[in-house]
Backbone bond lengths (Angstrom), bond angles and torsions (degrees), N, CA, C in turn:
res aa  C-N    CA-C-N  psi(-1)  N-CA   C-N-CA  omega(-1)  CA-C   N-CA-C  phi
1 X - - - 1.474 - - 1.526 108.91 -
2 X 1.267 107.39 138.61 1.944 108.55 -166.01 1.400 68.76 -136.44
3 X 1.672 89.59 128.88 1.644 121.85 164.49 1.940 97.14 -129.87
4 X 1.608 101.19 130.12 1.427 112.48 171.67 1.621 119.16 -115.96
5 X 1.299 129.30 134.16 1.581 113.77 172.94 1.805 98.87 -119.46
6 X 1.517 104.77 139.30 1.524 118.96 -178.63 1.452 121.60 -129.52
7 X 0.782 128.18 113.09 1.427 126.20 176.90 1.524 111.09 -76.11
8 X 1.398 112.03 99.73 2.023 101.73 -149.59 1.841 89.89 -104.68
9 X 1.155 131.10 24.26 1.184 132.55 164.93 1.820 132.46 49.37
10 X 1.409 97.54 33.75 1.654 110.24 -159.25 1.591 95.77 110.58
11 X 1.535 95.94 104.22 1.759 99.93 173.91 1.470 107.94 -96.59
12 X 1.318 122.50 1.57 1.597 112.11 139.21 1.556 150.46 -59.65
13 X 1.695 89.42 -26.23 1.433 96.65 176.33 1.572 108.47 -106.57
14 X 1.511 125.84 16.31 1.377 122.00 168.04 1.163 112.42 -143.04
15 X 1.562 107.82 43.55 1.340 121.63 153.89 1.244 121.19 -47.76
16 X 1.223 136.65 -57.59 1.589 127.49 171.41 1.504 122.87 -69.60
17 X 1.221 110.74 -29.07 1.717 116.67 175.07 1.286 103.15 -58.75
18 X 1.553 120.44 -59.11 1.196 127.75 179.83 1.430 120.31 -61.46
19 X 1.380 144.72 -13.52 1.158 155.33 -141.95 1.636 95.12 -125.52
20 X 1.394 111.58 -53.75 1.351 123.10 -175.85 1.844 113.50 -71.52
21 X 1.497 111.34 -42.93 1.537 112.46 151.70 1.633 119.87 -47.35
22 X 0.968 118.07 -79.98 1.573 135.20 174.83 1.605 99.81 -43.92
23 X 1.038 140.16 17.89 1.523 136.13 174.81 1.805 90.00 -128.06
24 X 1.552 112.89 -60.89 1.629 114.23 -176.24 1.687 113.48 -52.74
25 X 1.230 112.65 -74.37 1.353 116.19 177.93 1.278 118.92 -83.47
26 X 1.383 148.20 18.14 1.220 144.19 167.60 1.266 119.72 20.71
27 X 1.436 118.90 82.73 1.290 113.52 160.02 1.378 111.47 -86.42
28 X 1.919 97.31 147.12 1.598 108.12 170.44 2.099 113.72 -61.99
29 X 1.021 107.37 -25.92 1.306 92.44 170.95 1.540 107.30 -155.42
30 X 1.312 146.14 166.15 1.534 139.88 -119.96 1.746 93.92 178.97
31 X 1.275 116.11 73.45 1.433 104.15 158.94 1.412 134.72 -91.07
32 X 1.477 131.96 132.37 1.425 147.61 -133.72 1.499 83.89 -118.87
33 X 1.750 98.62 136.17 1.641 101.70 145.30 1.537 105.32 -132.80
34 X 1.497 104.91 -173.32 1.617 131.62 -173.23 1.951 83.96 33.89
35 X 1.154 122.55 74.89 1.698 107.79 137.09 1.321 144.32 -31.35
36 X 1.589 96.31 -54.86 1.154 110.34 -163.91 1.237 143.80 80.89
37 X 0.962 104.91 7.52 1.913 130.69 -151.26 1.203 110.30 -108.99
38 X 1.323 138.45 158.74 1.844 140.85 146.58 1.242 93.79 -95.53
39 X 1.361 109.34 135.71 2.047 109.62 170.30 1.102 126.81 -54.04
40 X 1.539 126.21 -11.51 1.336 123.95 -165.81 2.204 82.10 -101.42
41 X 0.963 123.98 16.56 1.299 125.03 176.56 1.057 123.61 -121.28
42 X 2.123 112.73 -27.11 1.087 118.00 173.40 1.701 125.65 -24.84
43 X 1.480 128.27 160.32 1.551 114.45 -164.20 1.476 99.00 -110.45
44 X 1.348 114.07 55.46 1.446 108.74 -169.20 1.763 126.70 -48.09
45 X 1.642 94.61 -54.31 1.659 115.06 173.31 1.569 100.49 -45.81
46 X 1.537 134.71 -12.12 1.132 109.09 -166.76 1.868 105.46 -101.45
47 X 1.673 109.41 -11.38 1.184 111.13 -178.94 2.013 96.27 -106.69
48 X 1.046 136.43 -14.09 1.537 140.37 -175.59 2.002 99.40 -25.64
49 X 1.232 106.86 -55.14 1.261 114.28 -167.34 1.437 122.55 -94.59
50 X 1.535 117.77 49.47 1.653 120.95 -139.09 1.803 77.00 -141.99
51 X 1.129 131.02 -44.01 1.511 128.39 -161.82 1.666 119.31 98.92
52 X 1.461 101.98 -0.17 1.446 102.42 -177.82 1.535 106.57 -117.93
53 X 1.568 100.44 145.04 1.195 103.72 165.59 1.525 119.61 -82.80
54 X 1.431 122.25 172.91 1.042 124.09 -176.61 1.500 113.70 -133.36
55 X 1.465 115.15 155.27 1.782 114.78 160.49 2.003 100.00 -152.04
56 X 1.525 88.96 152.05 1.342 98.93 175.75 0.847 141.08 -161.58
57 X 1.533 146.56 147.38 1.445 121.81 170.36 1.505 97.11 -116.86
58 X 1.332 102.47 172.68 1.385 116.75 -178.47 1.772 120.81 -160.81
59 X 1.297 112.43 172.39 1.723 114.96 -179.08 1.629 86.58 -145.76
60 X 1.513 101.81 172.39 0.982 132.19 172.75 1.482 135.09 -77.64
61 X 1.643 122.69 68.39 1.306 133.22 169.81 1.939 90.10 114.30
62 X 1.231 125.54 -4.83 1.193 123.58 -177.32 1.305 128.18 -126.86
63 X 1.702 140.98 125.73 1.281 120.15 155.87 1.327 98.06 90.82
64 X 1.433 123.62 -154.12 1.784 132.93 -169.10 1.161 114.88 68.49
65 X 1.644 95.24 147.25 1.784 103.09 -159.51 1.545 87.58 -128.82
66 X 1.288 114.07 156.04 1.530 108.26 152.81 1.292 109.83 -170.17
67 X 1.571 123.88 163.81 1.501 130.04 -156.24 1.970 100.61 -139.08
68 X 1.308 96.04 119.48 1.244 133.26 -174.32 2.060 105.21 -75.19
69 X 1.040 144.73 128.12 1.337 119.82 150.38 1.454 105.56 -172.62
70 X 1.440 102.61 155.31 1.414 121.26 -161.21 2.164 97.91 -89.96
71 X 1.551 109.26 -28.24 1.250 119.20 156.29 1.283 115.63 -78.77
72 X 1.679 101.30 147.14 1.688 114.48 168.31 1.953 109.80 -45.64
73 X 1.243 109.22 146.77 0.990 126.05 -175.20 1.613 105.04 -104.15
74 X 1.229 114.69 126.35 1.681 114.88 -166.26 1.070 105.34 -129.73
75 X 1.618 151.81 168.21 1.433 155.01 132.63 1.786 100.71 87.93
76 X 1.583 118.78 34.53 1.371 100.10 -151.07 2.139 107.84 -87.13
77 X 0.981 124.62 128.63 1.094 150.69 -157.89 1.690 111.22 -111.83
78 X 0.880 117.83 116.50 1.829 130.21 -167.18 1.380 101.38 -112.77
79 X 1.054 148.70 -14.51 1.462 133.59 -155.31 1.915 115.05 -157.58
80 X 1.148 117.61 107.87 1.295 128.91 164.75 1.452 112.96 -31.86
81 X 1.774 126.97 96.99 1.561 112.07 166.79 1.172 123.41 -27.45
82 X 1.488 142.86 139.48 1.644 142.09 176.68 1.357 108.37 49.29
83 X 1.452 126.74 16.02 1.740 98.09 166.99 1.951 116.13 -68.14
84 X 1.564 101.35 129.76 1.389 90.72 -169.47 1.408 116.07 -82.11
85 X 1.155 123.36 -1.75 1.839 122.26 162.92 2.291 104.71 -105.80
86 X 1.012 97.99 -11.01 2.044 76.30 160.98 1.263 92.33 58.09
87 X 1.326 135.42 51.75 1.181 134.56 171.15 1.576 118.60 -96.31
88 X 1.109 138.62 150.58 1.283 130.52 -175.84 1.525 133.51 -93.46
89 X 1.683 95.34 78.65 1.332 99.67 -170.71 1.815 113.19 -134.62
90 X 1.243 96.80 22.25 1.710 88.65 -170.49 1.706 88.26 -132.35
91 X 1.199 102.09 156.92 1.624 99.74 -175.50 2.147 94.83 -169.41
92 X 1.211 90.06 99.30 1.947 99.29 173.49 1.727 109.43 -96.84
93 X 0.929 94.16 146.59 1.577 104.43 170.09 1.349 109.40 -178.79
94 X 1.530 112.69 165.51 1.774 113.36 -156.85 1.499 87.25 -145.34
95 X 1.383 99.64 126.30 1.731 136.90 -175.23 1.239 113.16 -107.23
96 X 1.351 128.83 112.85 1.108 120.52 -164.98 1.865 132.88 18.28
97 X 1.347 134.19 -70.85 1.464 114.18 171.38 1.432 97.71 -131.63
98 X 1.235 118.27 19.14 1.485 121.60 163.88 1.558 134.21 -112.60
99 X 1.297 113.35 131.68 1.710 99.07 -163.11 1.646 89.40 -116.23
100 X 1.603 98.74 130.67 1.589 117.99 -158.23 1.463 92.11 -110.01
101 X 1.315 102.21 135.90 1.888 115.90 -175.94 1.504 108.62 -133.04
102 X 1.554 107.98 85.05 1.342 116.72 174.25 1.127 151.64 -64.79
103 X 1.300 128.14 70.19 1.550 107.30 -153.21 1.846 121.22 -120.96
104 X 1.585 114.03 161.79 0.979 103.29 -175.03 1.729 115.67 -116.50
105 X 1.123 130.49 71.55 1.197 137.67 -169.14 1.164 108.15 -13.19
106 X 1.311 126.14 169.02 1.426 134.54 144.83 1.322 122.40 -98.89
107 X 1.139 107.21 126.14 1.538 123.34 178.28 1.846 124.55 -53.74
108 X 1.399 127.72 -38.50 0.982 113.86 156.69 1.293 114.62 122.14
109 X 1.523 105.28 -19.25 1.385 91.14 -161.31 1.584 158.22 54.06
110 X 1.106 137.50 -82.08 1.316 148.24 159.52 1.757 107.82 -129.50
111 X 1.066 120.27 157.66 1.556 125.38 -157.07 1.471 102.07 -98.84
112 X 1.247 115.18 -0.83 1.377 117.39 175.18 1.747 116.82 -135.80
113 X 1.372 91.10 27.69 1.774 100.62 162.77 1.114 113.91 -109.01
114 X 1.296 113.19 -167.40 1.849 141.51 -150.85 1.847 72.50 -101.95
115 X 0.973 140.67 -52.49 1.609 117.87 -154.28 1.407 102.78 -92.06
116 X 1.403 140.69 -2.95 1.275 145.12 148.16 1.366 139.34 -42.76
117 X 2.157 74.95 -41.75 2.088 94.09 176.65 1.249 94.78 -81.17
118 X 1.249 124.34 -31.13 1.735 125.08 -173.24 1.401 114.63 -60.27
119 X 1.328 107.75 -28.91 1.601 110.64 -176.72 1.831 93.10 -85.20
120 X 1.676 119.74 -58.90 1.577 85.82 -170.89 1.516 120.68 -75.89
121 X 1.057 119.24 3.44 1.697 112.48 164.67 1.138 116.11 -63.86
122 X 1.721 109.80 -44.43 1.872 104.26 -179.86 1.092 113.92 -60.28
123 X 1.876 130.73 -20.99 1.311 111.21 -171.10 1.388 104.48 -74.00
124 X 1.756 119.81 -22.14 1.363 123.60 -173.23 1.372 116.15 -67.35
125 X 1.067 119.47 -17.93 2.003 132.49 -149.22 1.789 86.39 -110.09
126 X 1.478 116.26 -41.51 1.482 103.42 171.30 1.178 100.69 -81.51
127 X 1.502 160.29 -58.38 1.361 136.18 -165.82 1.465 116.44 -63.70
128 X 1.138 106.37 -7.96 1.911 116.22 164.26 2.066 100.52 -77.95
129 X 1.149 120.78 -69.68 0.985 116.85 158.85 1.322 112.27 -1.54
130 X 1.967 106.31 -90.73 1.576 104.72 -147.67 1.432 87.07 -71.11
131 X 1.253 121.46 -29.22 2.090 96.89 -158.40 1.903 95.76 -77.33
132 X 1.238 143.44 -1.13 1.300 135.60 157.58 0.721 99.58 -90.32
133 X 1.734 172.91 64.61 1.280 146.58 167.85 1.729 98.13 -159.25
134 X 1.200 101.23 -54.95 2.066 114.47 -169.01 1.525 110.23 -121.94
135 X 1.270 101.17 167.91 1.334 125.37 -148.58 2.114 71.69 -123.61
136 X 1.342 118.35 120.89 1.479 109.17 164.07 1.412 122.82 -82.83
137 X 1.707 119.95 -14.06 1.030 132.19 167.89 1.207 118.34 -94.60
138 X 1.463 121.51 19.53 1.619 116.33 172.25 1.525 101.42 -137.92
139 X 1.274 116.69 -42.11 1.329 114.62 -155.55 1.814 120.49 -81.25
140 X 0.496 162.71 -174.16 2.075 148.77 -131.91 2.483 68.71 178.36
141 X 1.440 80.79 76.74 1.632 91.18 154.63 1.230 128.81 -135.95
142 X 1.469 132.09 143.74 1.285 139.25 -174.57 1.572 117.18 -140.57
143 X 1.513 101.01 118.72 1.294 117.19 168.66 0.969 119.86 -94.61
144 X 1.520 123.93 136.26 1.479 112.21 -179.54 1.854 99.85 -157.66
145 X 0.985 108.08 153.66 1.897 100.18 161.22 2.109 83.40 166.72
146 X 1.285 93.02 -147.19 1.457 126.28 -165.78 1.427 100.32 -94.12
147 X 1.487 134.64 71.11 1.488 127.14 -173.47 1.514 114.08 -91.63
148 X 1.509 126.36 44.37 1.406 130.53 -175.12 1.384 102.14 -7.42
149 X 1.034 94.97 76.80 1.742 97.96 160.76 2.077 103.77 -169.00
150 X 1.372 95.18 144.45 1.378 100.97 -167.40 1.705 86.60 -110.48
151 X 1.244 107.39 134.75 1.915 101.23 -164.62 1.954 93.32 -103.51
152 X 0.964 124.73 -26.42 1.500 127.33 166.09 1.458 131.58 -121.80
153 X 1.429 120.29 -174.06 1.323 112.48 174.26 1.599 98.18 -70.61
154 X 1.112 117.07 -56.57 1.554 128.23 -144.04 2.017 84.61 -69.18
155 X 0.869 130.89 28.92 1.613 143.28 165.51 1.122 118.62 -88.16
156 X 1.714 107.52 -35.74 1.306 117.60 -156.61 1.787 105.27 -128.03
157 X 1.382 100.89 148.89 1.596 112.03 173.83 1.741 112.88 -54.84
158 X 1.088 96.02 -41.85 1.619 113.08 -158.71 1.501 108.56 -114.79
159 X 1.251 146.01 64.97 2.011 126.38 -151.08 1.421 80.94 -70.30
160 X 1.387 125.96 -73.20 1.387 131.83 -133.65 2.118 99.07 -70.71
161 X 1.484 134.37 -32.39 1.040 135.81 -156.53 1.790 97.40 -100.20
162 X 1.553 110.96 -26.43 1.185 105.01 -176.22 2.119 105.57 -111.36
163 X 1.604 95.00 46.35 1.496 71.24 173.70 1.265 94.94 -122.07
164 X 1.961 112.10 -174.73 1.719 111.55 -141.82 1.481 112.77 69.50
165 X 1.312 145.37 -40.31 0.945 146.59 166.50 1.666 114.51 -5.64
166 X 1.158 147.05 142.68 1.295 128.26 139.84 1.606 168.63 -7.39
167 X 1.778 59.56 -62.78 2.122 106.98 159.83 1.139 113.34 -78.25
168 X 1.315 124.92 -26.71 1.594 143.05 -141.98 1.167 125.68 -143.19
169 X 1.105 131.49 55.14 1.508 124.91 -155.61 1.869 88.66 -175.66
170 X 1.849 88.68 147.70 1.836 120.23 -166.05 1.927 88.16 -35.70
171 X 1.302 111.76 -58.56 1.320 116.01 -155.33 1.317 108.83 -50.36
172 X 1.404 104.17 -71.31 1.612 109.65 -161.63 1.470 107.45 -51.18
173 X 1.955 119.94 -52.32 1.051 122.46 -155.77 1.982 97.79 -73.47
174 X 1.198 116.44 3.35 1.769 106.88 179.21 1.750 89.58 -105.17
175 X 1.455 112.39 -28.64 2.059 86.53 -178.55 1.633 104.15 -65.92
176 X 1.788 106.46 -41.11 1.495 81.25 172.69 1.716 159.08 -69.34
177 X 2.002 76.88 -24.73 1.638 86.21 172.41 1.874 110.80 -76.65
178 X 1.404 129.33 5.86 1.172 128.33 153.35 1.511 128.36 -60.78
179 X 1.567 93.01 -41.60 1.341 99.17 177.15 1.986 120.25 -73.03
180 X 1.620 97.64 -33.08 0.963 103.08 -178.06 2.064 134.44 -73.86
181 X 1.868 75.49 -5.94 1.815 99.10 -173.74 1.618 95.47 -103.14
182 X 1.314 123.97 10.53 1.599 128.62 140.08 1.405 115.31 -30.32
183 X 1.208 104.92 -56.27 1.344 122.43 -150.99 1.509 120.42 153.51
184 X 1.312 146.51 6.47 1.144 134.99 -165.74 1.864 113.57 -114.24
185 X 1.163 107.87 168.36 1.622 108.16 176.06 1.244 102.69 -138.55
186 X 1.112 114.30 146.34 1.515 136.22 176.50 1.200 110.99 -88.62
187 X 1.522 102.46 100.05 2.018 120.09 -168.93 1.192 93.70 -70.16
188 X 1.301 149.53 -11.89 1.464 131.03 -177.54 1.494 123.20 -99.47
189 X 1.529 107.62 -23.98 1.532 111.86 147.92 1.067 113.78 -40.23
190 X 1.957 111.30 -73.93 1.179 93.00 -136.53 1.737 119.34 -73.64
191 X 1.337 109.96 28.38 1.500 117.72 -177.51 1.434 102.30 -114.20
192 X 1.597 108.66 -23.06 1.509 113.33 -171.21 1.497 114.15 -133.15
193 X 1.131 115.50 84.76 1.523 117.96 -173.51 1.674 109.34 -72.72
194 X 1.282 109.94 -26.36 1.642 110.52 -157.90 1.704 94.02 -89.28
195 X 1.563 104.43 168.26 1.126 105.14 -173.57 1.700 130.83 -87.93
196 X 1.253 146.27 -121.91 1.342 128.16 167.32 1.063 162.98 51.13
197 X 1.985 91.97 1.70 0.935 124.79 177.15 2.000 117.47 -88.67
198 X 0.948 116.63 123.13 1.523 108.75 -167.03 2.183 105.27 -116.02
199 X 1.719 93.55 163.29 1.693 79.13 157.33 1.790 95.40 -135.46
200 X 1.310 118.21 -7.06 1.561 133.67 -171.49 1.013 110.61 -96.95
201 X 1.550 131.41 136.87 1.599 127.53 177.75 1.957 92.12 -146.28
202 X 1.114 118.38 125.98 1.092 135.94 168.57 1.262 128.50 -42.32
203 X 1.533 135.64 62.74 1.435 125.22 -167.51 1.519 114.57 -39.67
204 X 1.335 124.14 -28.34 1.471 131.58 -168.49 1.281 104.78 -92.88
205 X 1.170 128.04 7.27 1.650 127.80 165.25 1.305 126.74 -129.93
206 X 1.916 112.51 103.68 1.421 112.78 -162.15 1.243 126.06 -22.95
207 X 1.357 135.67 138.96 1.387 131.47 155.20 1.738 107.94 56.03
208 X 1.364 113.48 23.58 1.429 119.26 178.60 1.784 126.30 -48.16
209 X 1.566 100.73 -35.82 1.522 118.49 161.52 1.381 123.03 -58.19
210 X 1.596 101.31 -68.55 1.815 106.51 172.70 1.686 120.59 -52.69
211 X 1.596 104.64 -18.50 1.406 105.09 -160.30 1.867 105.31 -115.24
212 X 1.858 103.61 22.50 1.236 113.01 170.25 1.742 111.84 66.93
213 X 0.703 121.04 -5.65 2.028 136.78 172.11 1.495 104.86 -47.69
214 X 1.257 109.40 65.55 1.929 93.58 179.95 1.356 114.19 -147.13
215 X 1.046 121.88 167.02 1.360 119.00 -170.06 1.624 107.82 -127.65
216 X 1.318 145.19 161.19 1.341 148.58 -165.24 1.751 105.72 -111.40
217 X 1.291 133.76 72.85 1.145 128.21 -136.87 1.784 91.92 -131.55
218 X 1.351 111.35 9.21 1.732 115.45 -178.17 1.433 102.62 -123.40
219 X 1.419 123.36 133.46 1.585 123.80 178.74 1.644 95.20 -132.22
220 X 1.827 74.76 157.70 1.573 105.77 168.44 1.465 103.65 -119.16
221 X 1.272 127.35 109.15 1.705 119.73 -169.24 1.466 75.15 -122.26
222 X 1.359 104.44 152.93 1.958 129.96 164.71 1.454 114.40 -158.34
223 X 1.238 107.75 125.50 1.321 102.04 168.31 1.397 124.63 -66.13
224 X 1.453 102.12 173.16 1.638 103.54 -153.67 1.391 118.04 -53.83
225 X 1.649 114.55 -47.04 1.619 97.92 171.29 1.014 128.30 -69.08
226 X 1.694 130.84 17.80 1.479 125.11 174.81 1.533 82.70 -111.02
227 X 1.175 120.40 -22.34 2.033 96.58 -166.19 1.248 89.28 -73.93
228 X 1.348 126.56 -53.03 1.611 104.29 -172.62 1.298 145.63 -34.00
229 X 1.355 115.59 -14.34 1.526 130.25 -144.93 2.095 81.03 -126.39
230 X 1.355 95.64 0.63 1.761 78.55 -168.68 1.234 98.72 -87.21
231 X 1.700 133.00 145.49 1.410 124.85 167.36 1.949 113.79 -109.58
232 X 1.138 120.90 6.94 1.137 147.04 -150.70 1.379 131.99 -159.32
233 X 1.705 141.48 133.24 0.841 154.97 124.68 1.386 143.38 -146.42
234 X 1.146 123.96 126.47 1.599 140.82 -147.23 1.504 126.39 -129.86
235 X 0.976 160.96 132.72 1.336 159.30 131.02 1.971 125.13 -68.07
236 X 1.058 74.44 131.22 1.782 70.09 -170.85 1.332 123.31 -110.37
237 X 1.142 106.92 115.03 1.324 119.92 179.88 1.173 143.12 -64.55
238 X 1.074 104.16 -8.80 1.558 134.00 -148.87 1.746 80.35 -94.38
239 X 1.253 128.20 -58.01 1.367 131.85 -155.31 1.522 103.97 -68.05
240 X 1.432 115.36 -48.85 1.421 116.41 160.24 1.602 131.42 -15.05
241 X 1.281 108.10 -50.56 1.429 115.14 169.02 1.287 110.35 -104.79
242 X 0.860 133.04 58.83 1.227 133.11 163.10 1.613 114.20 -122.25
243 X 1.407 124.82 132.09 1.206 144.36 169.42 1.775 110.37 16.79
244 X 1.000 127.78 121.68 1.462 109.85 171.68 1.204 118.43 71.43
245 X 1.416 142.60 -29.44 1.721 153.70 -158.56 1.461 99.87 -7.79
246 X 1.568 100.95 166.60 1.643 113.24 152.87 1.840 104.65 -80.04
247 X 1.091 102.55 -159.05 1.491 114.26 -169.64 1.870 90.05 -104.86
248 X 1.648 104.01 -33.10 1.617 115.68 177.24 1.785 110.50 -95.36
249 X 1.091 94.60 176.36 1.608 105.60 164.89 1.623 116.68 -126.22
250 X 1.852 99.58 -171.37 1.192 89.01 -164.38 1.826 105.04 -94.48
251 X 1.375 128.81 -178.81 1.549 111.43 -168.22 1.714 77.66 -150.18
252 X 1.151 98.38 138.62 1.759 109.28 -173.77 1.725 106.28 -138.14
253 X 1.196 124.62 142.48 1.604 139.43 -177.56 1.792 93.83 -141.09
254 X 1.507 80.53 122.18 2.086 83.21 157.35 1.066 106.25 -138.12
255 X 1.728 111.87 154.69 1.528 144.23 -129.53 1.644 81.81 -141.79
256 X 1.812 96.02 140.28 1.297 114.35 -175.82 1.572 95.47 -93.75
257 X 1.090 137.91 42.19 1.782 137.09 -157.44 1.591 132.93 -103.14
């Protein structure tokens, strides 16, 4: 089972990138962040003939999550308990024996605003989530999406020039490793310990891709009985340069299942 999460940056304008991936590498399930979309706009007619089903939420020019899959879509869930702006960034649903938890962090802004606290509360409101909901020692769960947060140096192009950062800084990276000492493991470690590995490239900084400038800012976390079963995880680069790109790439884990 190949599960991918992408931050495709306006899934209007990478309708064919995205269409043309999802035909080559076929993943069994395909979670989307920042859409961009209102649902009554979503581009459905453009995926109808693809073999996958779809679910989503969305806003207007902002945010939106959505989940791609060639399996029935079960248990599907639109909305973060207590988020106090209802923004459209969380999206659950369960794929055959895996229940997929999509999310699209918030970025933060400046480290001493109102949308900063907004980002570390959500990590709090999801670790309320999983510890009401799953069992980390039973349940075959996977979180994955766009978690603006760089969890080490070896994350980042720059540790020492880019820290304080948003992405990057004591705070954010301890709400997440709270969430992550739930129970979860980071499927892309454990295949890739060394550093240099990126899924973020800076549209606002020349040649930021060719010139290695990136940061690791997309996860595949599973608790332990789903990491076990994983034989694989990768980022692909290849998609990065390709025609149109997101600013991210795509991030893929496969399951022996």
């Amino acid at each position: 089972m190949k599960i991918t999460t992408y931050n495709v940056n306006s899934i209007r304008s990478r309708i064919s990138l995205l269409k043309n991936w999802m035909a080559s590498r076929k993943p069994d399930v395909l979670c989307v962040q920042e859409t961009k979309v209102q649902d009554d706009e979503f581009p459905l007619h453009e995926f109808a003939q693809t073999g996958y089903e779809v679910v989503f939420r969305g806003q207007k020019k902002y945010n939106g999550v959505a989940i791609f899959s060639r399996l029935p879509l079960e248990d599907v869930e639109t909305k973060l308990p207590n988020d106090p702006f209802d923004e459209a960034r969380f999206l659950k649903a369960k794929a055959g024996k895996v229940t997929v938890v999509n999310t699209y962090i918030p970025q933060g802004q400046e480290v001493d605003s109102d949308k900063f606290q907004y980002k570390l509360k959500y990590f709090r409101l999801l670790k309320s989530y999983f510890s009401e909901r799953y069992n980390p020692k039973k349940d075959l769960l996977l979180w994955c999406g766009d978690l603006n947060t760089a969890r080490e140096p070896i994350d980042v192009y720059d540790p020492e020039g880019l820290w304080g950062h948003v992405c990057y800084c004591q705070a954010v990276q301890e709400a997440l490793e709270d969430v992550i000492k739930w129970g979860f493991i980071d499927l892309f470690r454990l295949f890739h310990p060394e550093g240099g590995h990126y899924t973020f490239w800076d549209y606002r900084i020349p040649n930021a891709f060719k010139r290695g400038m990136g940061w690791r800012l997309d996860y595949m976390l599973a608790t332990q009985p789903l990491a076990k079963t994983c034989r694989d995880c990768w980022i692909d680069l290849e998609a990065r340069q390709a025609e149109k790109p997101s600013d991210h790439t795509f991030l893929t884990a496969e399951f022996l299942l």
